[in-house]
Backbone of each chain as ProteinMPNN parsed JSONL, in Angstrom:
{"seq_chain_A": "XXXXXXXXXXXXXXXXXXXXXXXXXXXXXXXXXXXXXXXXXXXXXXXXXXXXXXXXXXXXXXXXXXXXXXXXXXXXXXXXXXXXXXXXXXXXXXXXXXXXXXXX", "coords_chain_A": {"N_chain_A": [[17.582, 38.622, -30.464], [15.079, 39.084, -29.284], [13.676, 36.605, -30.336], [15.339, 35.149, -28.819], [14.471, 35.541, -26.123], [12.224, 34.694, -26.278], [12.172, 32.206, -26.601], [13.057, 31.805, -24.279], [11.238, 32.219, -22.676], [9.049, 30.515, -23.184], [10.338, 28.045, -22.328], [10.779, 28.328, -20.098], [8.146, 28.415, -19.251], [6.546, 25.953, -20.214], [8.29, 24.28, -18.489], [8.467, 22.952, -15.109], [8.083, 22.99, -11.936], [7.914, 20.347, -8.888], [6.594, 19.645, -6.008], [6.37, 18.762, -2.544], [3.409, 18.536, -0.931], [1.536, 16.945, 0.954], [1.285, 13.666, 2.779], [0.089, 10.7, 3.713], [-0.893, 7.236, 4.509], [-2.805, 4.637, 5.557], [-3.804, 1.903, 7.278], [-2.865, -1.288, 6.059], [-3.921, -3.952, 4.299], [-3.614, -7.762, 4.54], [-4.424, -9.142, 2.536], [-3.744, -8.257, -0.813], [-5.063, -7.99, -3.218], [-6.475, -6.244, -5.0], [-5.116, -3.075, -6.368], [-6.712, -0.232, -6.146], [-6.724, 2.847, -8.382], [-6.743, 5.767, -7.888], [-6.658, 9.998, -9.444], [-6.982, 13.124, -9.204], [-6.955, 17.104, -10.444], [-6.476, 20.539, -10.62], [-5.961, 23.551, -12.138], [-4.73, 26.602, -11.179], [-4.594, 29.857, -11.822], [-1.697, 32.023, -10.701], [-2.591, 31.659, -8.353], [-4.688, 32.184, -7.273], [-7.548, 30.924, -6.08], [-10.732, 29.922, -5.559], [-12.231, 27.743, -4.761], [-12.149, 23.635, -3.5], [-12.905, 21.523, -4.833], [-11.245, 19.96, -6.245], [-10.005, 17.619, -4.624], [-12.087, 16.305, -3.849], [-13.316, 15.158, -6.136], [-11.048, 12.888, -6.69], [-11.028, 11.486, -4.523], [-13.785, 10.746, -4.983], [-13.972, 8.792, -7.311], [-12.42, 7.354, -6.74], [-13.434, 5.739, -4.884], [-15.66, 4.754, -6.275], [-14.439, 2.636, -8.07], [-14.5, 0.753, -6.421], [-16.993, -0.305, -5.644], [-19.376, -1.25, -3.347], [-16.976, -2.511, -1.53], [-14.659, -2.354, 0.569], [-12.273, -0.444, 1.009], [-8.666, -0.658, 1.971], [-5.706, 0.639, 3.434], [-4.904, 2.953, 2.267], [-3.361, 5.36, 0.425], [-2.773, 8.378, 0.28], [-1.488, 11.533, -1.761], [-0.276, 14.902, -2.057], [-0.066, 17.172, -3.902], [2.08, 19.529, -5.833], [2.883, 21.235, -8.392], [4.385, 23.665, -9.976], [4.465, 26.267, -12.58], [5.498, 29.336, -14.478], [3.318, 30.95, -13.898], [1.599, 29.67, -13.37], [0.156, 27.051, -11.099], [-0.521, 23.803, -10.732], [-2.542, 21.496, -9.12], [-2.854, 19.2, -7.79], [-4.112, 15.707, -5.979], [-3.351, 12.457, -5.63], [-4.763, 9.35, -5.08], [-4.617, 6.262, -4.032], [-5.289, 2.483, -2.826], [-6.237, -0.438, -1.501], [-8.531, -2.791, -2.6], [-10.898, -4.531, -1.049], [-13.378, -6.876, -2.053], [-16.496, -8.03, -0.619], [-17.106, -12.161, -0.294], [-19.29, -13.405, -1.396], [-19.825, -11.393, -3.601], [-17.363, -11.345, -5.047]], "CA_chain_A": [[17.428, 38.861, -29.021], [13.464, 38.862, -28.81], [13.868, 35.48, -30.208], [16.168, 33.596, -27.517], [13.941, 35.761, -25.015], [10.686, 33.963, -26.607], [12.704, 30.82, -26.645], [13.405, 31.354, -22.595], [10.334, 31.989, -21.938], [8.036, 29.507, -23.848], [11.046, 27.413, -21.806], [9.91, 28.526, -18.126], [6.503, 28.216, -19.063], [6.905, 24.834, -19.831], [9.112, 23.98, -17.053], [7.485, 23.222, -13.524], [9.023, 22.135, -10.174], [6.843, 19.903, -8.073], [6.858, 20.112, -4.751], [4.812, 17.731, -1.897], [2.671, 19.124, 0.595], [1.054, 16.01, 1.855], [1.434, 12.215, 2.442], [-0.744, 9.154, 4.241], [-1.345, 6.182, 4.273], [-3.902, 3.929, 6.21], [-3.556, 0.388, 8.019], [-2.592, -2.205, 5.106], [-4.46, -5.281, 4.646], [-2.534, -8.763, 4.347], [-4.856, -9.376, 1.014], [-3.38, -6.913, -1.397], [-5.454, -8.626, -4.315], [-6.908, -5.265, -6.417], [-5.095, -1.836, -6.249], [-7.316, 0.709, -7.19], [-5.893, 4.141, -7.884], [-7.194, 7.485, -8.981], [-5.871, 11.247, -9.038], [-7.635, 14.748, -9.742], [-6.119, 17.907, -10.673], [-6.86, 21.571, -10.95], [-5.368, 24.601, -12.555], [-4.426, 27.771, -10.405], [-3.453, 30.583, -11.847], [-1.185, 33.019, -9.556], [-2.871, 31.232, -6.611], [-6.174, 32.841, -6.731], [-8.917, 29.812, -6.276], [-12.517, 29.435, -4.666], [-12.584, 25.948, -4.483], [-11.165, 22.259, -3.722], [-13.471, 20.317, -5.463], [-10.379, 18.264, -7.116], [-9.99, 16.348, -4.009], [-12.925, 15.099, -3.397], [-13.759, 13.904, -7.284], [-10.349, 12.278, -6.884], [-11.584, 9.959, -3.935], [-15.129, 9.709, -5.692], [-13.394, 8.367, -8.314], [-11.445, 5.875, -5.918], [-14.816, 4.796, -4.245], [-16.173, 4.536, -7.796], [-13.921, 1.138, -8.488], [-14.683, -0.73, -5.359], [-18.307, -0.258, -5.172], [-19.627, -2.826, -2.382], [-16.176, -3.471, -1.078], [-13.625, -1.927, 1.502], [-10.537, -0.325, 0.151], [-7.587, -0.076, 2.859], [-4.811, 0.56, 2.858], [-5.253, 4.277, 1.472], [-2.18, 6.158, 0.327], [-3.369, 9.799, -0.357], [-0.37, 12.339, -2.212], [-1.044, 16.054, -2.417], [1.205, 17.891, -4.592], [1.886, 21.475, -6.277], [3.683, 21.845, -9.702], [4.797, 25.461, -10.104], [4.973, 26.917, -13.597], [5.828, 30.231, -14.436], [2.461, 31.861, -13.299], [-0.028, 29.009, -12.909], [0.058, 26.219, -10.482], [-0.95, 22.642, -10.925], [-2.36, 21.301, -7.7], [-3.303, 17.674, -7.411], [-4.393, 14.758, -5.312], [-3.543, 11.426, -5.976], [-4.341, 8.027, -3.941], [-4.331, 4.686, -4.332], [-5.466, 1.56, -2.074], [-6.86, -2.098, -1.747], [-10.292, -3.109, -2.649], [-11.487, -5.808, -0.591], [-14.857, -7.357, -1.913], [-17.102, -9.863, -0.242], [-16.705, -13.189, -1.138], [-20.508, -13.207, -2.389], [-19.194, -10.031, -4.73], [-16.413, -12.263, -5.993]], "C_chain_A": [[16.005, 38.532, -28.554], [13.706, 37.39, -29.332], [14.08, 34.33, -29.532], [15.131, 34.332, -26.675], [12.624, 34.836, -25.18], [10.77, 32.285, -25.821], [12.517, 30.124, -24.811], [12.296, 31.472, -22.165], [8.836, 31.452, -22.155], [9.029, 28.236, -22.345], [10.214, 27.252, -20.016], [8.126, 28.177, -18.096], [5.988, 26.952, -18.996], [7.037, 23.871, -18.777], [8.192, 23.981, -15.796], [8.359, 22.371, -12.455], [8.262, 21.679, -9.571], [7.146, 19.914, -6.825], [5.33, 18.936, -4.056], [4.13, 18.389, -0.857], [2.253, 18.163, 1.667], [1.496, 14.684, 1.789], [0.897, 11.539, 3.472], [-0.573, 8.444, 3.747], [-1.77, 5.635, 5.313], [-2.721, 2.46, 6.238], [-3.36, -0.59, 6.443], [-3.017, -3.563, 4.988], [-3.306, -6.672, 4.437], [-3.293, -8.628, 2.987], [-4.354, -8.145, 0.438], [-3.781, -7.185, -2.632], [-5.379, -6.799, -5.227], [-6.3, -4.135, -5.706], [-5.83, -0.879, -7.111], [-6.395, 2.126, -6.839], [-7.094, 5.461, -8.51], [-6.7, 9.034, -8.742], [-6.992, 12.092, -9.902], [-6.648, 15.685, -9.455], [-7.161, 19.286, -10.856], [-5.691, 22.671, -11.113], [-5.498, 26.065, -11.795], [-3.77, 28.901, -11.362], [-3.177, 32.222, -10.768], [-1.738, 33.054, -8.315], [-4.136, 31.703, -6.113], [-6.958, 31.443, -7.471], [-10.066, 30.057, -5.493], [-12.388, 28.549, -4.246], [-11.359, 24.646, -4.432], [-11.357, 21.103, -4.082], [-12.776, 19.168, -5.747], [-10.231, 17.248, -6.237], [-10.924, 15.593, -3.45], [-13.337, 14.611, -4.698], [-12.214, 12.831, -6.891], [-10.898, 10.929, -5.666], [-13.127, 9.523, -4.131], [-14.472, 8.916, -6.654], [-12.589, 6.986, -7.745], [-12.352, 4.973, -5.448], [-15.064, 4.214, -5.25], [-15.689, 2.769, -8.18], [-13.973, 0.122, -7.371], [-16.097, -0.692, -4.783], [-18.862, -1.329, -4.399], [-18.229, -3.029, -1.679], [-16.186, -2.249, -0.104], [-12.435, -1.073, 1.224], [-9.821, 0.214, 1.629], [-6.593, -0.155, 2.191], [-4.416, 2.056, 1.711], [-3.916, 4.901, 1.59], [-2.71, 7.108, -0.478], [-2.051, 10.872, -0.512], [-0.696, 13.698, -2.499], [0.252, 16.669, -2.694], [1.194, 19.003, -5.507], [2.363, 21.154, -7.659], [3.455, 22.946, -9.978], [5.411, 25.636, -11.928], [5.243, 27.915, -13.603], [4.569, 30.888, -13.825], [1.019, 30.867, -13.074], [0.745, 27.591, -12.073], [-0.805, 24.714, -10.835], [-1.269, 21.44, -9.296], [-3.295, 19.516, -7.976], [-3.096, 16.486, -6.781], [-4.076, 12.961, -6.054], [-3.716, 10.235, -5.06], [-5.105, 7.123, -4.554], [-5.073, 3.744, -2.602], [-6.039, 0.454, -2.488], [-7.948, -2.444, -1.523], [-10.457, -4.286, -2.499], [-12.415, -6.117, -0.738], [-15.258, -8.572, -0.856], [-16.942, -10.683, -1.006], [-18.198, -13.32, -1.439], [-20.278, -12.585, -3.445], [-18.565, -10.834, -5.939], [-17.086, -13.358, -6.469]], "O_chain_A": [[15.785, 37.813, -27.579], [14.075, 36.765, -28.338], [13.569, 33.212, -29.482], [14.521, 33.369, -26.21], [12.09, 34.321, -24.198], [10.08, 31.592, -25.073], [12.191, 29.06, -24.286], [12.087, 30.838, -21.13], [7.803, 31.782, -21.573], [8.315, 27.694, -21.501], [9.546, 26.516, -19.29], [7.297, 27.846, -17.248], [5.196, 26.608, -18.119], [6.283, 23.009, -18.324], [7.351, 24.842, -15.537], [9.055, 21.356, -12.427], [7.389, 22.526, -9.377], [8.289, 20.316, -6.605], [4.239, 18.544, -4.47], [4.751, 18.705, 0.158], [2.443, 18.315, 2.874], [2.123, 14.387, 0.772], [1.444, 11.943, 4.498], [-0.133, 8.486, 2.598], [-1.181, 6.037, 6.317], [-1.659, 2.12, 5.715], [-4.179, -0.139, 5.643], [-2.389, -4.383, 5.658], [-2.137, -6.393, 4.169], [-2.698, -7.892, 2.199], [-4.471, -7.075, 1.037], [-3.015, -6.725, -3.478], [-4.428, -6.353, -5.869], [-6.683, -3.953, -4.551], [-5.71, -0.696, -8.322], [-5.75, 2.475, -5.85], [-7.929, 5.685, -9.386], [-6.293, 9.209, -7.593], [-7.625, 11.783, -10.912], [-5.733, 15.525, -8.647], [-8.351, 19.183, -11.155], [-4.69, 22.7, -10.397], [-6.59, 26.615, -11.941], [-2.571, 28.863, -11.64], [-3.951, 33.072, -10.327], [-1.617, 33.903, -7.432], [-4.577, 31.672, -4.964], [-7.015, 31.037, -8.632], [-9.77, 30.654, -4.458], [-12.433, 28.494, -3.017], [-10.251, 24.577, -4.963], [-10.708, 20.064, -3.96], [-13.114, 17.987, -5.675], [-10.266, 16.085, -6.641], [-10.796, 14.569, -2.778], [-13.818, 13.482, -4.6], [-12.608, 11.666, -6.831], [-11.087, 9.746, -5.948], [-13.663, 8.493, -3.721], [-14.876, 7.803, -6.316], [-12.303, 5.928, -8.305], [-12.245, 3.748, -5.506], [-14.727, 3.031, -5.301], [-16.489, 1.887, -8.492], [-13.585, -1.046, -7.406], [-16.34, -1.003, -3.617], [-18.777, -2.442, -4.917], [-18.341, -4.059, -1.014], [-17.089, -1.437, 0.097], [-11.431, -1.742, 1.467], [-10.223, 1.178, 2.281], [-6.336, -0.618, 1.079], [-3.795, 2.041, 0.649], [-3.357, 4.99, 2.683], [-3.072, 6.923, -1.64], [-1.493, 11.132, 0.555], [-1.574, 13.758, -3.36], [1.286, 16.703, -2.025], [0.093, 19.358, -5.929], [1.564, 20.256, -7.923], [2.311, 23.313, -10.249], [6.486, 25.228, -12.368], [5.483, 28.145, -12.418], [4.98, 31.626, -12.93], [-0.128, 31.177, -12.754], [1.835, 27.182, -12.474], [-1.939, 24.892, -11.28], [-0.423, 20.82, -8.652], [-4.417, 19.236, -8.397], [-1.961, 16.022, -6.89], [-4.754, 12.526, -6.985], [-2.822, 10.068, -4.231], [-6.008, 7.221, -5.385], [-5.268, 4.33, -1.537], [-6.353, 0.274, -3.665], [-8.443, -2.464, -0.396], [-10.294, -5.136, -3.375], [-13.074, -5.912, 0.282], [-14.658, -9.569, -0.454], [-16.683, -10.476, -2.191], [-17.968, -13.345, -2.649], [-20.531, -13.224, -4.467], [-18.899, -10.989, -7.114], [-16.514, -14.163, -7.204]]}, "seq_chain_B": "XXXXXXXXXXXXXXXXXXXXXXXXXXXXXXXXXXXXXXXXXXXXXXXXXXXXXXXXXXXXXXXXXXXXXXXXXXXXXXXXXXXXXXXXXXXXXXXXXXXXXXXXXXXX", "coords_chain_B": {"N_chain_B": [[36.943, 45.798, 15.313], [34.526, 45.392, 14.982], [34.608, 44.686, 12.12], [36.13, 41.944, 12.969], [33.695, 40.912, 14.095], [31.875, 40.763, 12.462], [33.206, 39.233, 10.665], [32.925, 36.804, 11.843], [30.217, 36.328, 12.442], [29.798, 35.69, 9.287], [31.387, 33.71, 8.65], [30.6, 31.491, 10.583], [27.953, 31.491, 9.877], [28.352, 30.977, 7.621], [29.569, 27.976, 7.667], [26.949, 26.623, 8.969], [25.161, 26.849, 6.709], [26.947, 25.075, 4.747], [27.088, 22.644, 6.168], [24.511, 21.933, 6.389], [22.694, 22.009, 8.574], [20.098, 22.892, 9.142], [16.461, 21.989, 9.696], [13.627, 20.641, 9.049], [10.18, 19.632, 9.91], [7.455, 18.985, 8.026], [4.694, 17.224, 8.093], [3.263, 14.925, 10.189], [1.701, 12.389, 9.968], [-0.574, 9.449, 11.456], [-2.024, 6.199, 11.371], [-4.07, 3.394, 11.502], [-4.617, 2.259, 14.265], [-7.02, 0.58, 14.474], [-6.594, -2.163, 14.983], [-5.662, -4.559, 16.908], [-2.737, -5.77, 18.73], [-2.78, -9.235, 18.652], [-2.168, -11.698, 21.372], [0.548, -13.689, 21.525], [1.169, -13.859, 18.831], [3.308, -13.32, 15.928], [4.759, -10.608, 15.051], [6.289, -7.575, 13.524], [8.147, -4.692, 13.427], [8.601, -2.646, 11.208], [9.978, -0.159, 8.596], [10.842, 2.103, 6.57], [13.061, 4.673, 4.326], [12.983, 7.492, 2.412], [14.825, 9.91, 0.135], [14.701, 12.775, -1.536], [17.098, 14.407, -3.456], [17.134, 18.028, -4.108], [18.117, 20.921, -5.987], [18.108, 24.498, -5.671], [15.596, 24.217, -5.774], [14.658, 22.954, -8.246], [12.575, 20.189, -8.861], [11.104, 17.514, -10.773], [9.615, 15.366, -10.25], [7.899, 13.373, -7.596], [8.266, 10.644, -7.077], [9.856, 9.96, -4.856], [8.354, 9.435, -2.871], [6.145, 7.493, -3.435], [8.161, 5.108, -3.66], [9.529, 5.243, -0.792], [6.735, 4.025, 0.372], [6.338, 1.664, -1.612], [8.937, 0.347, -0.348], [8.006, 0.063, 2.551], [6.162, -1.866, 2.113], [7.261, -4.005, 0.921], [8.124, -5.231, 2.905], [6.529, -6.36, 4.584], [4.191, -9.428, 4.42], [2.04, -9.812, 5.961], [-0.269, -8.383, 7.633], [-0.264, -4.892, 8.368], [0.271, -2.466, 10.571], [-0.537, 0.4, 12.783], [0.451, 2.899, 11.184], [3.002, 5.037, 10.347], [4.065, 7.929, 8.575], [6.085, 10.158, 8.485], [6.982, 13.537, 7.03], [10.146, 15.613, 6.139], [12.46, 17.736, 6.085], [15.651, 18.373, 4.789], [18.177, 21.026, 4.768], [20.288, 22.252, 3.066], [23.309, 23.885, 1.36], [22.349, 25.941, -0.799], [20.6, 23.679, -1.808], [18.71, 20.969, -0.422], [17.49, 18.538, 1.006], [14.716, 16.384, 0.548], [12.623, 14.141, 2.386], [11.567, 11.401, 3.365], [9.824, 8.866, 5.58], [8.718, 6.116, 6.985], [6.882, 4.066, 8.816], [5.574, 0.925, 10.737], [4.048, -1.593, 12.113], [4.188, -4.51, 11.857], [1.658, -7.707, 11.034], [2.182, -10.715, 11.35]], "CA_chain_B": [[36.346, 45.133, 16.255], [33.473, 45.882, 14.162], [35.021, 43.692, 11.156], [35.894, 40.944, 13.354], [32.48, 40.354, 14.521], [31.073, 40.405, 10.489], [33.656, 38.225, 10.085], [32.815, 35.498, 13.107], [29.304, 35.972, 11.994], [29.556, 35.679, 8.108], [31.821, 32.488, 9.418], [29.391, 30.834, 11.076], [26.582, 31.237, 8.571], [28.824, 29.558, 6.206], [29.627, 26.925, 8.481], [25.933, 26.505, 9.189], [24.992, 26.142, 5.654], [27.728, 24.444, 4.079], [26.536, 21.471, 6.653], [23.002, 21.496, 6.755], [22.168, 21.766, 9.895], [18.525, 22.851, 9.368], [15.623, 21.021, 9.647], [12.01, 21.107, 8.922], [8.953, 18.799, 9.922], [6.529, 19.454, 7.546], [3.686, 16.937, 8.523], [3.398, 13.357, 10.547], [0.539, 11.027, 9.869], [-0.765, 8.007, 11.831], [-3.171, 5.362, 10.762], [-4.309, 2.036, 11.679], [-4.371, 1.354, 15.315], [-7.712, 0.026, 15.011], [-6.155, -3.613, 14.912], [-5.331, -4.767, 18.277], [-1.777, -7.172, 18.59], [-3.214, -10.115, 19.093], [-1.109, -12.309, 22.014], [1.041, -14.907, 20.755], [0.639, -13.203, 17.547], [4.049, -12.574, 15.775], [4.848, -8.979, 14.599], [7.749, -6.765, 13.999], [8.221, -3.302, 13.661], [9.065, -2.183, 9.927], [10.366, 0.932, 8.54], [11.315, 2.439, 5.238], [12.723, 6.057, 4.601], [13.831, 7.555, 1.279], [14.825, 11.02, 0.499], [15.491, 13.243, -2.737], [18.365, 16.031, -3.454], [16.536, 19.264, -4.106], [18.992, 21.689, -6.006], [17.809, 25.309, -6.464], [14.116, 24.138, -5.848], [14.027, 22.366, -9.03], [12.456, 18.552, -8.692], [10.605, 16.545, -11.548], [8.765, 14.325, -9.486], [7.31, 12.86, -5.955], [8.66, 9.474, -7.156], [10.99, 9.251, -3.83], [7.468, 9.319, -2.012], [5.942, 6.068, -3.827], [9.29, 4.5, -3.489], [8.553, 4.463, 0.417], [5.323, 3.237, 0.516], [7.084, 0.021, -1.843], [9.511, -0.904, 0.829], [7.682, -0.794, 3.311], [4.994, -2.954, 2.101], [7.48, -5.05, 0.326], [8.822, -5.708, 4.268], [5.408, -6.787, 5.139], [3.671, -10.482, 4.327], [1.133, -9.933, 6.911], [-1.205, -7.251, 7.582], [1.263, -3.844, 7.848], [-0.426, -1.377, 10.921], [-0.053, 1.555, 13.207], [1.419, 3.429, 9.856], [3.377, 6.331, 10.468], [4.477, 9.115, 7.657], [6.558, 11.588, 8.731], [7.709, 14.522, 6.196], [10.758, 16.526, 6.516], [13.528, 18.69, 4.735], [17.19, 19.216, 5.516], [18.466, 22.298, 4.297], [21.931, 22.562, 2.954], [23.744, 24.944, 0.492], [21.679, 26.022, -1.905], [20.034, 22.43, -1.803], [17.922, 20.444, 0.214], [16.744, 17.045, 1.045], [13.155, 16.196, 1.15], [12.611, 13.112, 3.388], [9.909, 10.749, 3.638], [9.879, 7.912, 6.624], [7.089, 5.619, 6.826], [7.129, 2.806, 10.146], [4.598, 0.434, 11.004], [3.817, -2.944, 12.808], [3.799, -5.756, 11.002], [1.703, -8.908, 12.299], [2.509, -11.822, 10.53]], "C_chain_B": [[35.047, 44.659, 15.723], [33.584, 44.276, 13.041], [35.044, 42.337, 11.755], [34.811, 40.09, 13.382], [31.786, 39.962, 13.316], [31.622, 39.35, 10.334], [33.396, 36.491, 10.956], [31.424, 35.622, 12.384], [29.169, 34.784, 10.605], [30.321, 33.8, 8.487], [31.099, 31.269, 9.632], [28.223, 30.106, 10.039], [27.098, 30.099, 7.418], [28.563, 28.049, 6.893], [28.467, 25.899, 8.267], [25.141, 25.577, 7.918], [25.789, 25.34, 4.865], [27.131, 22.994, 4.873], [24.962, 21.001, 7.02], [22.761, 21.41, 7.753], [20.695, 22.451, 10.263], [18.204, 21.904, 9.314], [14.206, 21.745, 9.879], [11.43, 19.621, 9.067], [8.248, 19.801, 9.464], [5.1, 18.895, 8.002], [4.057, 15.163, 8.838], [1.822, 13.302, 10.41], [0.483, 9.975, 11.038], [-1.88, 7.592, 11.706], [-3.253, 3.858, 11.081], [-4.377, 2.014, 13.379], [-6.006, 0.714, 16.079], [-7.794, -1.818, 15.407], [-5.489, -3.927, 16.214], [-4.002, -5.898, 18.162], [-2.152, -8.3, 19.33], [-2.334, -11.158, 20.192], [-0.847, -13.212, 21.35], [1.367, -14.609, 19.189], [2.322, -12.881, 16.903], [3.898, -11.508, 15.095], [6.504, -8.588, 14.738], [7.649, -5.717, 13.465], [9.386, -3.424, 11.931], [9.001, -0.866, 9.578], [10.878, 1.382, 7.316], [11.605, 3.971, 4.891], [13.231, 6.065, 2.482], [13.704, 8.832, 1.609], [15.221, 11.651, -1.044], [15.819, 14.796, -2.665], [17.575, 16.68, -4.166], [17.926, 20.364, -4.795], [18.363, 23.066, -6.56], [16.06, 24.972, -6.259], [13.597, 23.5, -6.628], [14.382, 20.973, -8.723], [11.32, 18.663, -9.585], [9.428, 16.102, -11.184], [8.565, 14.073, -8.163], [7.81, 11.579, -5.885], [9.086, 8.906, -5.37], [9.523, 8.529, -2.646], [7.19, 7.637, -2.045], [6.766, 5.105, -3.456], [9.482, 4.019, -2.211], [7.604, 3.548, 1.043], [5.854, 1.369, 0.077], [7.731, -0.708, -0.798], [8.841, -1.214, 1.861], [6.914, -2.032, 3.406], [6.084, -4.27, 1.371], [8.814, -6.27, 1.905], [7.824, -6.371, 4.548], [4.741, -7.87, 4.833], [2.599, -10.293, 4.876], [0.023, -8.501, 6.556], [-0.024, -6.18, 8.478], [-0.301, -2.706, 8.743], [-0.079, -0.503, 11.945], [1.164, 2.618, 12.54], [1.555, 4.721, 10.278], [3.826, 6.927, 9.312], [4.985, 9.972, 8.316], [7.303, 12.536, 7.083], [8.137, 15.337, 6.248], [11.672, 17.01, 5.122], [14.872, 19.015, 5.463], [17.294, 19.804, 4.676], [20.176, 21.94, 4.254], [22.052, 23.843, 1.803], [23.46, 25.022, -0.582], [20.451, 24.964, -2.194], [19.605, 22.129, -0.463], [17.594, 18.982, -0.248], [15.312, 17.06, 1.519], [13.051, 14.715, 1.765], [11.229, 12.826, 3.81], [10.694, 9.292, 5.0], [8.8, 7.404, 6.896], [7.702, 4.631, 8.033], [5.57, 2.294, 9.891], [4.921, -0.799, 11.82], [3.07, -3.962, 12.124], [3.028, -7.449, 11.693], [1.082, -9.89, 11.064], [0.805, -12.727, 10.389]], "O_chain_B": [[34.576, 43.571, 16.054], [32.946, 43.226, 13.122], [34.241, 41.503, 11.335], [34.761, 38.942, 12.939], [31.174, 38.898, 13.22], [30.972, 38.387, 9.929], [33.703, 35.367, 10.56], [31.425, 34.815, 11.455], [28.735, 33.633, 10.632], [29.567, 32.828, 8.522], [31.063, 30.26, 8.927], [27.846, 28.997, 9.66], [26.687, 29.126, 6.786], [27.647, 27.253, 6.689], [28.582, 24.803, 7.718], [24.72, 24.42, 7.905], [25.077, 24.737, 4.062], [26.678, 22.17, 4.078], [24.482, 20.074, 7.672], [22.477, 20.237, 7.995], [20.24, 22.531, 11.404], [18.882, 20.913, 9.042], [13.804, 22.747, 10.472], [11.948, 18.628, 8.555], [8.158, 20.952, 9.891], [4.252, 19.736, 8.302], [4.74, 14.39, 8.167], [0.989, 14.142, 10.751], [1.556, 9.668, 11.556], [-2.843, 8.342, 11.862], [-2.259, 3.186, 10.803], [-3.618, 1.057, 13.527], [-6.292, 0.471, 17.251], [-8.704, -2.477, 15.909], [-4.513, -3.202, 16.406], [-4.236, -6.909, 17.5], [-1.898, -8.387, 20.531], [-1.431, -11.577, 19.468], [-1.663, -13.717, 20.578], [1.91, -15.496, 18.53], [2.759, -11.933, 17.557], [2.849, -11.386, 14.462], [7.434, -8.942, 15.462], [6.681, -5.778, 12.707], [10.436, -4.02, 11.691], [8.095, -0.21, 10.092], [11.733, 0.546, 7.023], [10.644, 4.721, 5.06], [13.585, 5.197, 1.684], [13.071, 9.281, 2.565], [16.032, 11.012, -1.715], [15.295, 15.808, -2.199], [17.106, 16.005, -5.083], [18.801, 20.588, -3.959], [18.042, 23.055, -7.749], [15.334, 25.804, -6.803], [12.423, 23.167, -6.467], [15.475, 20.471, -8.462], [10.539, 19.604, -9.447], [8.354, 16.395, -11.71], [9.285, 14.782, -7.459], [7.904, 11.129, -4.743], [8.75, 7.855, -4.824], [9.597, 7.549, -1.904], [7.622, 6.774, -1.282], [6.251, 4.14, -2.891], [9.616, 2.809, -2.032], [7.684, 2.667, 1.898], [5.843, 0.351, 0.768], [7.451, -1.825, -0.361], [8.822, -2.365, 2.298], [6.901, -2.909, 4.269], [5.645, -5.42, 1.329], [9.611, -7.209, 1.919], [8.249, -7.457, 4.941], [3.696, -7.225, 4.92], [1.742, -10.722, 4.103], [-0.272, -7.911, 5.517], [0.911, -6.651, 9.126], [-1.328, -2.303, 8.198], [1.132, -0.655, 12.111], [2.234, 3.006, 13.01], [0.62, 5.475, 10.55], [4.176, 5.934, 8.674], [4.188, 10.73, 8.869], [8.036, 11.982, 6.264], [7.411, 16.32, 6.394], [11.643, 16.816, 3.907], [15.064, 19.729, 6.447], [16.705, 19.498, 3.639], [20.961, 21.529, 5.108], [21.124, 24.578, 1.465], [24.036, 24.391, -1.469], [19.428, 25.362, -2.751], [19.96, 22.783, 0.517], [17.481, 18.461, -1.358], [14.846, 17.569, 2.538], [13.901, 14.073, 1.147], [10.279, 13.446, 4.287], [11.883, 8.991, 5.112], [7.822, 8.129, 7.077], [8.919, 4.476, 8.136], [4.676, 2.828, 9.235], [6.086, -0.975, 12.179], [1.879, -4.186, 11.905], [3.581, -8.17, 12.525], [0.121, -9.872, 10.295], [0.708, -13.762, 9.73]]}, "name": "protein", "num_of_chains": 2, "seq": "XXXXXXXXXXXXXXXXXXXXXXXXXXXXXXXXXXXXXXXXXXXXXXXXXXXXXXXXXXXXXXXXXXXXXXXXXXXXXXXXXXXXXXXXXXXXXXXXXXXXXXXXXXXXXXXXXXXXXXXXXXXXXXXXXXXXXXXXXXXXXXXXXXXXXXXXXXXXXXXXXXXXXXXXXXXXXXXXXXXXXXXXXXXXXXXXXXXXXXXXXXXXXXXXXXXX"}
C-alpha cells in the first residue's frame, strides 16, 4: 500500500500540466535570414517568489546573438508548468536578426 | 414546484455545458503598424488560428501556439505587419479549448 502510494506520488511529482499565460509577436521582416531564439526559466515553489529576473536574462540572452543588428519579428511565449507543489515559470522568444551589410 | 424548478435549472446547466457555450479572452496583442501601406503596393490580409483540446486541465505542451506563428508566416513572402494575437478558451464538459489566432497584413 505505502508502496503504490510512493509510486503515485513520485508519479504527480513528476507529472506537470503547462498552461500559457502570454503570447506576441512583432511586425515580421520579408528577410527571415537568422532566427535567433532564447528562453529562461525559474523555479516557484507554492507560488511564493520576489522576483522576475528570468525574463529579462531570457531577452538578454536574445540581444546577446544579434549584437549590432535589429531582430524583428519578436515572438515572446510566457508559460507555467504546474507540478505537484512547485511551478515552472518560463519565457521563451524567438526572432530575426537583421545585420548591416558592413556586419555581413 | 420546488423540484420542477431544480429540475429546469440542473437542465439548463447541462445543456450549457455539454455545448460549450463559454468563452474567455485571455489577452490580445498588436504589433507592427509602424510600416505604412505603401500605394500601389500589393498586400493582403492573412490569418492563422489553431487551438488544443484541454481534458481535465492536463496539456503537455504550448506546441499549438508555435504552430500559429508557422502558418501565418508560411502565408507571407513579403514583409507580414499590423500582427494581431488574440488568446482565448472555450469551455466545454469537463474540457476546454485553448485558442490562439494570429492576423496580419501582408505587403508583398
Amino acid at each position: 500500500m505505502i508502496r503504490k502510494f510512493c509510486l503515485l506520488f513520485i508519479a504527480l511529482t513528476l507529472s506537470g500540466c503547462v498552461g500559457l499565460n502570454t503570447v506576441s509577436m512583432t511586425q515580421i521582416p520579408k528577410d527571415k535570414d537568422q532566427l535567433v531564439e532564447a528562453n529562461a526559466h525559474d523555479w516557484v515553489f507554492l507560488n511564493f517568489t520576489t522576483q522576475n529576473d528570468f525574463a529579462d536574462r531570457a531577452v538578454d540572452n536574445l540581444k546577446a546573438q544579434c549584437v549590432g543588428g535589429k531582430i524583428s519579428g519578436v515572438f515572446t511565449k510566457h508559460q507555467t508548468t504546474s507540478y505537484l507543489l512547485v511551478f515552472k515559470r518560463e519565457v521563451i522568444v524567438s526572432g530575426y536578426c537583421s545585420l548591416p551589410k558592413d556586419i555581413m | 414546484m420546488i423540484k420542477n424548478t431544480f429540475s429546469t435549472l440542473a437542465l439548463l446547466s447541462a445543456v450549457l455545458l455539454l455545448n460549450g457555450c463559454t468563452s474567455s479572452i485571455h489577452m490580445v496583442n498588436t504589433d507592427g503598424f509602424d510600416q505604412a501601406i505603401p500605394a500601389g503596393v500589393d498586400y493582403k490580409y492573412v490569418e492563422a488560428s489553431t487551438k488544443q483540446h484541454v481534458f481535465l486541465g492536463f496539456a503537455a505542451n504550448t506546441n499549438y501556439v508555435d504552430d500559429a506563428r508557422q502558418s501565418l508566416i508560411a502565408q507571407c513572402d513579403g514583409e507580414l505587419t499590423a500582427v494581431s494575437t488574440q488568446y482565448s478558451t472555450d469551455h466545454s464538459f469537463l474540457s476546454w479549448y485553448n485558442k490562439i489566432l494570429m492576423k496580419g497584413v501582408c505587403i508583398q
